[in-house]
C-alpha positions as CSV (number, residue, x, y, z in Angstrom):
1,X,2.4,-9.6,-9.6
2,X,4.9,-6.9,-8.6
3,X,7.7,-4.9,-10.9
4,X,11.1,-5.5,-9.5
5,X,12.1,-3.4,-7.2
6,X,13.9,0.0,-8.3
7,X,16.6,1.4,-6.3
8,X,15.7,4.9,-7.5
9,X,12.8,4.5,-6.0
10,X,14.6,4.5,-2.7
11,X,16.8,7.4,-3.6
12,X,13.4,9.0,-3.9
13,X,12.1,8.7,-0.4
14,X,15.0,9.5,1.2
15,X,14.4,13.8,1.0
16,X,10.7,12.8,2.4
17,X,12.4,10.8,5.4
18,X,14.7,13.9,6.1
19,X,12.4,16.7,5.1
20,X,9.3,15.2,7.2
21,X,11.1,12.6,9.7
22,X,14.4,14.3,10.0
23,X,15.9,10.7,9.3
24,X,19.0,10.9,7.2
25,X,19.5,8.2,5.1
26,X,22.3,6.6,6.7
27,X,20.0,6.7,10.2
28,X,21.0,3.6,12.7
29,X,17.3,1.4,11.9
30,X,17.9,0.6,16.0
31,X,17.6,3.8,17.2
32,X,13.9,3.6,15.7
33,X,11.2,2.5,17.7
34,X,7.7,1.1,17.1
35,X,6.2,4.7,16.6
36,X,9.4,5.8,14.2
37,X,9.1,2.5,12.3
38,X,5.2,3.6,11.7
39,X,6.2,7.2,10.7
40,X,8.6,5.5,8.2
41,X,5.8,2.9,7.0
42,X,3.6,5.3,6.5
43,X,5.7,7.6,4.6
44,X,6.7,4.4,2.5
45,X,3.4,3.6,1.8
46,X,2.2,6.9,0.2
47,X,5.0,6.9,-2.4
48,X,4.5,3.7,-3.3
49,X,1.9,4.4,-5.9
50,X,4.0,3.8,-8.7
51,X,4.6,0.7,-7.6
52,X,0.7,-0.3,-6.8
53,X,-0.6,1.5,-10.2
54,X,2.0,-1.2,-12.0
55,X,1.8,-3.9,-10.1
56,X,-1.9,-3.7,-11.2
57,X,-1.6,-2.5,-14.6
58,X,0.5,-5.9,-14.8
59,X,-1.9,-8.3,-13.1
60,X,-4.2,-7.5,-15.9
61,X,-1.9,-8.3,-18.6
62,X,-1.5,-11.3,-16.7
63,X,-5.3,-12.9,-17.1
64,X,-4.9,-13.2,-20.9
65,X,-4.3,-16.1,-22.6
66,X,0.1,-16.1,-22.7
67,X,1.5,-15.3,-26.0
68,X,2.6,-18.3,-28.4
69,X,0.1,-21.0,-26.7
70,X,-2.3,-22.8,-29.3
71,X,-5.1,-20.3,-29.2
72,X,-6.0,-17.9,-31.6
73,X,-6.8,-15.1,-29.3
74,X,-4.1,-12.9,-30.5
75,X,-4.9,-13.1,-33.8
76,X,-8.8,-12.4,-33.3
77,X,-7.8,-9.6,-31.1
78,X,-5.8,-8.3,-33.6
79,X,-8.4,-8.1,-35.8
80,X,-11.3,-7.2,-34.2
81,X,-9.3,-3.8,-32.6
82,X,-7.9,-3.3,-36.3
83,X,-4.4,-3.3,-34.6
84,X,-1.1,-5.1,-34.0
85,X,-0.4,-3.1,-31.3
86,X,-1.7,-5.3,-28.8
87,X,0.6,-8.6,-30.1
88,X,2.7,-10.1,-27.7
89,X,5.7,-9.1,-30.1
90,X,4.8,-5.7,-30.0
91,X,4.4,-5.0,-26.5
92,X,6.6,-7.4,-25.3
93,X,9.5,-4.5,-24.4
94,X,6.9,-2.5,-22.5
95,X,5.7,-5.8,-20.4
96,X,9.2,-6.5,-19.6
97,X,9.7,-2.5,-18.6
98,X,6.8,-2.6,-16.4
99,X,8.2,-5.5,-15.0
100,X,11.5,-4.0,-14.6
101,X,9.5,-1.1,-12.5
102,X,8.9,1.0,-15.4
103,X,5.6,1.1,-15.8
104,X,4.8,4.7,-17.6
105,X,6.3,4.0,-21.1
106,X,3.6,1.2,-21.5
107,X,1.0,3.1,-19.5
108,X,1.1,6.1,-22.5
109,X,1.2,4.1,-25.6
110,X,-2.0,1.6,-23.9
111,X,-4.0,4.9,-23.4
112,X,-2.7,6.3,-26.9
113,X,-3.6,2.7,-28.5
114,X,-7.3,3.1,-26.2
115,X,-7.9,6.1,-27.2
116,X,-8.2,4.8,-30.9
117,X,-10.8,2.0,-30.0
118,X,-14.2,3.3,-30.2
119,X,-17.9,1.8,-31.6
120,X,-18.0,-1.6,-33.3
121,X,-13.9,-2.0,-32.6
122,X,-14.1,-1.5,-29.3
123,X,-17.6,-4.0,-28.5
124,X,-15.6,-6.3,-30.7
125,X,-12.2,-5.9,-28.7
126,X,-14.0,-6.1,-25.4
127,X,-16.0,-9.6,-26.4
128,X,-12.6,-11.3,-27.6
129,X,-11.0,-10.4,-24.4
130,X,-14.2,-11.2,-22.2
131,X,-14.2,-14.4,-23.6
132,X,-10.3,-15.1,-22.5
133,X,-11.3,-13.8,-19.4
134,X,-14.6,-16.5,-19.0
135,X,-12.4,-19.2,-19.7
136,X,-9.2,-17.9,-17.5
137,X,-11.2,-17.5,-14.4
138,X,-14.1,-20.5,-15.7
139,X,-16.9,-18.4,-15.1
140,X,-19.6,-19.1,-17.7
141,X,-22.1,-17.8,-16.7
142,X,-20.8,-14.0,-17.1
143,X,-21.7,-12.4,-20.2
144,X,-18.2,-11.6,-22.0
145,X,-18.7,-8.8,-23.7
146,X,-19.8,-7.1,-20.1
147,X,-16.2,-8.8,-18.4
148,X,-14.2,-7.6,-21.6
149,X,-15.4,-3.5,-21.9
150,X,-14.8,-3.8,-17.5
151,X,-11.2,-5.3,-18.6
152,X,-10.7,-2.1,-21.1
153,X,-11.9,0.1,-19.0
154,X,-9.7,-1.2,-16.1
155,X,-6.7,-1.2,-18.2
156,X,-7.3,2.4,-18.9
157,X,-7.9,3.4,-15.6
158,X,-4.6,1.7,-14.3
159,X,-2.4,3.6,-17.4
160,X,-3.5,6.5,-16.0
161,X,-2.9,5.8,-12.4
162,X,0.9,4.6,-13.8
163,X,1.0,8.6,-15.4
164,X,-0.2,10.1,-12.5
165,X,1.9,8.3,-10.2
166,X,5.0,9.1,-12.7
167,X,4.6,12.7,-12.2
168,X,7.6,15.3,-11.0
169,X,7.9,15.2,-7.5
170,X,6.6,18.4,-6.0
171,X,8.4,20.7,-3.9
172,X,6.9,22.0,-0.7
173,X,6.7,25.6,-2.2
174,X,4.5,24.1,-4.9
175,X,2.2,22.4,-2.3
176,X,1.9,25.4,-0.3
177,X,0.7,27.7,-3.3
178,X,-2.0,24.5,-3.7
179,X,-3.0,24.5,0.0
180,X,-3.1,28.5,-0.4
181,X,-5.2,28.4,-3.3
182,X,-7.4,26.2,-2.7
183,X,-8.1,28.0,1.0
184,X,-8.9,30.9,-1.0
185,X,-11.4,29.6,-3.6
């Protein structure tokens, strides 16, 4: 499951394709060959993480049982986390931003809504979900309190990957004071 793309995103690259490739934007693609298309592929790839980070960040959302079908799961997840955050209702706009490509909105308020999850809530939490996740991928013989803390902990790890990737683009001057200090640690 991938966001849509973002034109911005483009807009992005472009300095990296000049700055590192010397390929303006509005380059003829036919003056490129095979080793140029790598360069360009290669570059692509490493600014894509935004778009990995959500695309997984999504794919987990996407295993739970879908909101309004006959099963109570949103309801026992509601109250075993002690939280209507989680309700389809609730998070419905951030689902559809990620979708839309905007993933770090709904990567904050998961980790802020995490954060809050701890002892008996959290076992709880992680049980109902493991138990969607036994019957959406029909494995019974996983224990689902094991699948559902792996889900939670996955989820977390993918808002943070959305944050990171979100981050200000650095400027060369700021890479070069990194490189330089880290050469004379």
């Amino acid at each position: 499951m991938l966001p849509d793309h973002r034109p911005h995103t483009t807009e992005a690259l472009l300095p990296h394709l000049l700055g590192r490739l010397n390929l303006p934007g509005d380059f003829p693609v036919a003056d490129l060959d095979v080793r140029g298309v790598c360069d360009v592929a290669t570059l692509a790839a490493a600014h894509s993480s935004s778009y990995a980070a959500g695309a997984h960040l999504l794919t987990l959302w996407a295993v739970l049982p879908e909101p309004g079908g006959p099963d109570d799961f949103w309801a026992r997840l509601w109250k075993t986390s002690d939280s209507a955050y989680l309700l389809p209702a609730n998070v419905k706009g951030q689902v559809l931003r990620a979708l839309a490509g905007d993933g770090d909105g709904p990567a904050g308020q998961i980790l802020s809504f995490l954060s809050g999850i701890a002892g008996d809530r959290r076992v709880a939490t992680a049980r109902v979900v493991g138990q969607a996740l036994v019957d959406a991928l029909d494995r019974g013989g996983f224990e689902a309190a094991i699948l559902g803390e792996a889900w939670l902990r996955d989820v977390e790890l993918a808002a943070w990957r959305v944050l990171l990737a979100a981050r200000p683009d650095d400027d060369p001057a700021d890479r070069g004071r990194f490189r330089q200090a880290w050469r004379d640690a």
